[in-house]
KEVEXFI-118934 format. One record per residue (C-alpha): chain; x, y negated, z negated. Coordinates in steps of 0.001 Angstrom, whole numbers. Example, Ala and Ser with C-alpha at 12.3 -4.5 7.8 and 13.67 -1.06 7.14 Angstrom:
2
- tivex | px | py | pz
- A | 12300 | 4500 | -7800
- A | 13670 | 1060 | -7140
END
This chain:
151
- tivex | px | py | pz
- A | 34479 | 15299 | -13748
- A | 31198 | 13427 | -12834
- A | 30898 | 11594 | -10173
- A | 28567 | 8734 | -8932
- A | 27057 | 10756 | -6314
- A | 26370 | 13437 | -9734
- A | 24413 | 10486 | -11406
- A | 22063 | 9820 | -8480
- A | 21547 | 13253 | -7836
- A | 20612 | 14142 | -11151
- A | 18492 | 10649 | -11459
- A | 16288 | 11725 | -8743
- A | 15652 | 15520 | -9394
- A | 14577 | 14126 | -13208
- A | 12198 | 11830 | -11687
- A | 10673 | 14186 | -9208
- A | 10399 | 16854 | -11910
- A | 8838 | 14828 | -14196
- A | 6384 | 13393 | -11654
- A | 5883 | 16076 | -9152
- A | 6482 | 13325 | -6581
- A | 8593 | 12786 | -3338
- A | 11837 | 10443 | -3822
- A | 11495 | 8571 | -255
- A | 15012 | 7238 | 1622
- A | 15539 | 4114 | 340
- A | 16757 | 3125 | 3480
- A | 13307 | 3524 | 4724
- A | 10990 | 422 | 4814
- A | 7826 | -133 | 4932
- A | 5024 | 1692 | 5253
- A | 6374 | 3961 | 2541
- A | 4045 | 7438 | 2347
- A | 2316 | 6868 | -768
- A | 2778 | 8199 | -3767
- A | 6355 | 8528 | -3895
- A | 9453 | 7064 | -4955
- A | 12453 | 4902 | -3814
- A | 15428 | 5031 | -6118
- A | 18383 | 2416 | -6552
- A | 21502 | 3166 | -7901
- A | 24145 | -417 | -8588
- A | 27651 | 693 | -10027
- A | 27661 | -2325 | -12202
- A | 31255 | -1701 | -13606
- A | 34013 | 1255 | -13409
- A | 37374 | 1487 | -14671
- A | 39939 | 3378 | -17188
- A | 38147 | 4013 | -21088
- A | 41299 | 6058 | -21640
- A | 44523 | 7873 | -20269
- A | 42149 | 10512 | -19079
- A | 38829 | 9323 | -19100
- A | 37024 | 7322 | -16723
- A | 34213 | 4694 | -17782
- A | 31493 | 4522 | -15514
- A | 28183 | 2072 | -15805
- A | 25220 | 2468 | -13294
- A | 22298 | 417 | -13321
- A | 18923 | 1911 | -11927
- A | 15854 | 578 | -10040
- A | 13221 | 3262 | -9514
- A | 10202 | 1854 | -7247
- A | 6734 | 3799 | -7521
- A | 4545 | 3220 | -4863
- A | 940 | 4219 | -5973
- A | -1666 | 6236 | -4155
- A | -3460 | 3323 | -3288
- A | -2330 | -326 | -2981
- A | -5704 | -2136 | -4394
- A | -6841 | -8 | -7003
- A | -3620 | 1885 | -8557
- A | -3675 | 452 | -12665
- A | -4895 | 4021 | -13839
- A | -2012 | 5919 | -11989
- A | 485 | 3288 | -12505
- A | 17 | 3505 | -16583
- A | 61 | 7522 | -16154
- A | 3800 | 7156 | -14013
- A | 4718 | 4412 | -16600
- A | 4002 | 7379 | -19575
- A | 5319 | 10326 | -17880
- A | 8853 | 8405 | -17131
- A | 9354 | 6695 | -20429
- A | 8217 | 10171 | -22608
- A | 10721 | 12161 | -20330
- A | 13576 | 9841 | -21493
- A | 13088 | 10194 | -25078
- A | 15172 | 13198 | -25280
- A | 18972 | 13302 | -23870
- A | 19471 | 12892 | -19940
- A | 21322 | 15490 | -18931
- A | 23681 | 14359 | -16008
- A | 25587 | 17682 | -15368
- A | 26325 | 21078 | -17383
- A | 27240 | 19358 | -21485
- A | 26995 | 15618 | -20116
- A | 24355 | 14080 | -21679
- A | 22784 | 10274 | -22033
- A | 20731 | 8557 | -24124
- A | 18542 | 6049 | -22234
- A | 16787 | 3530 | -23894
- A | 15847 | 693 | -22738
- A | 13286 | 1281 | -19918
- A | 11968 | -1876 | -18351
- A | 8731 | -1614 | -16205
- A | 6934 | -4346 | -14277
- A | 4143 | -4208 | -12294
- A | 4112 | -5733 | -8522
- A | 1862 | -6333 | -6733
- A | 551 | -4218 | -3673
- A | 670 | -555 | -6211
- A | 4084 | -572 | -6677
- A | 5869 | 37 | -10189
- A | 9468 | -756 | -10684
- A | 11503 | 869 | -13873
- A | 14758 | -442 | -14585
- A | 17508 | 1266 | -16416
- A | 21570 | 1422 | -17322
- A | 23524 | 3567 | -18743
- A | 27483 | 4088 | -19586
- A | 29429 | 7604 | -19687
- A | 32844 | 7735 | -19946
- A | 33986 | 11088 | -17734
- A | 36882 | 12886 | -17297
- A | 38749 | 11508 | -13804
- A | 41559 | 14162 | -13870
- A | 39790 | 17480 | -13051
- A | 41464 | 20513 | -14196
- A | 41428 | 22771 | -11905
- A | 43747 | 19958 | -10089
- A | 46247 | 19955 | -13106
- A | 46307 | 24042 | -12465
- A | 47377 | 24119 | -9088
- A | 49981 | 21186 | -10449
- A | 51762 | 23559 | -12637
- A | 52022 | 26438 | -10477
- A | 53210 | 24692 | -7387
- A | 55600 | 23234 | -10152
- A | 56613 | 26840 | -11302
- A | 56873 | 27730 | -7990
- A | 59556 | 24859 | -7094
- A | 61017 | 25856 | -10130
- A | 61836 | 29666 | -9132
- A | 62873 | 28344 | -5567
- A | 65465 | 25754 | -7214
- A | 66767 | 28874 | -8849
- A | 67191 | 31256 | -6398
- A | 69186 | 28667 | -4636
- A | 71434 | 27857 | -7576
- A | 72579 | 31802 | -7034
END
């Protein structure tokens, strides 16, 4: 089962790998501690894709806030690269969940800041096993109880 605090997670430890830079609270507002990132996570829809399987759609906003605010183009364009190369290849989410991503949209603000936007859809199972487990012996159990008291 993946959950939407699973997709963040694994969101932000990509980014930070792939950078080497500090995901900031974004709760936090300015002044930001430059470089580093704030990361946005909008559940943009959620419901049943099957009996068993959840269908989950997240939208991302990723905001890189440059070294420094006047003169940032070169380290902007080497962020831009480093993001968009490391999503080339399958996303992996959690152990044998994997995305493709690929449509990366950047745009450049103004003040040194970089914003990447991304969605993606899974579809994950919502019933976790170990749940359906437990089920069947507390069902067995109930079973063997209902007998004994039929003797």
């Amino acid at each position: 089962m993946i959950t939407l605090k699973d997709i963040f997670k694994a969101v932000c430890k990509h980014i930070s790998a792939v950078t080497e830079l500090p995901i900031v609270d974004s709760d936090i507002e300015e002044p930001v501690k430059r470089p580093s990132f704030k990361i946005f996570m909008d559940t943009v829809k959620t419901g049943f894709y099957s009996s068993s399987l959840r269908q989950i759609k997240v939208y991302f906003d990723i905001y890189f806030y440059a070294s420094d605010r006047k003169h940032s183009k070169s380290q902007i364009m080497d962020i831009e690269d480093k993001i968009a190369f490391s999503f080339l290849e399958p996303f992996e989410i959690k152990e044998n969940c994997f995305v493709y991503i690929d449509d990366l949209e950047f745009e450049k603000v103004k003040d040194g800041i970089l914003n990447c936007g991304f969605e993606f859809e899974i579809a994950t199972e919502f019933i976790d096993e170990s749940d359906i487990e437990a089920m069947e012996e507390l069902e067995i159990k109930e079973e063997l109880k209902w007998r004994q008291n039929q003797l």
